[in-house]
N, C-alpha and C positions, 0 to 999 in steps of 0.2 A: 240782310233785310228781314227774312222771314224770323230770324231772334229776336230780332228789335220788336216785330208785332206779338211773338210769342210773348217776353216780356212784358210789355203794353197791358196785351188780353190778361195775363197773369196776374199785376198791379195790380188792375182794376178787379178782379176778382176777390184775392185778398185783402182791397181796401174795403168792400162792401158786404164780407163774409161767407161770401157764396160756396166757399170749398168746403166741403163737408171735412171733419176729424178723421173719416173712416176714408177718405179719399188718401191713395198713398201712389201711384204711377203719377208720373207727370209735376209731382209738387220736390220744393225743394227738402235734402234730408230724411226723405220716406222713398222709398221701392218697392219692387216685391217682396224682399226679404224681411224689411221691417213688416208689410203686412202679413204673411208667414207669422213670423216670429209675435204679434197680436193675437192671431188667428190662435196660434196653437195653446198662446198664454189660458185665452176665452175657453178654451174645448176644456187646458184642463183642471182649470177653474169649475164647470160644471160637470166634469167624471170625477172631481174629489167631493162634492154635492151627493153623488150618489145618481145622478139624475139620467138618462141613456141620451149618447150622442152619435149621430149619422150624418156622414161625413160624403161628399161625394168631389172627386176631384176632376174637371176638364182642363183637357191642354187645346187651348187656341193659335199658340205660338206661329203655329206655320197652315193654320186655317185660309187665311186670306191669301195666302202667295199661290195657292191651290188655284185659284178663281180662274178664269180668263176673262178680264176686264174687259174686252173690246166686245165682246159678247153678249157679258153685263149690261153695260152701258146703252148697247142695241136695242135691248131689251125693255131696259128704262124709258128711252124716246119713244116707243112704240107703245107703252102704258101710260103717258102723257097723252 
């Protein structure tokens, strides 16, 4: 069930163009590797310019497993 909506939501998104080029998680063909592999092409594209580039990298990966949702969530109803 939730594929079939995923799909659906998806359709309708690339029927209407709403995905941006630079969007690469979640689409079909792109990952992070392909954005990676963009990313790195752009950087040195402008160090062969001549031009100075600063680069900074965060890892999110396992940020949210961190959380304690039921806590979260508490938190939320009470700022409502």
């Amino acid at each position: 069930m939730e594929s079939m909506i995923k799909d659906e939501i998806f359709e309708h998104l690339e029927k209407h163009n709403l995905i941006k080029d630079s969007q690469h998680g979640f689409t079909k063909g792109r990952s992070c590797l392909t954005n990676l592999l963009e990313f790195f092409e752009e950087i040195t594209r402008v160090i062969d310019s001549g031009k100075p580039v600063d680069v900074i990298y965060l890892d999110f990966a396992k940020a949210f497993d961190k959380f304690h949702m039921k806590g979260i969530s508490e938190r939320f109803t009470v700022m409502e």
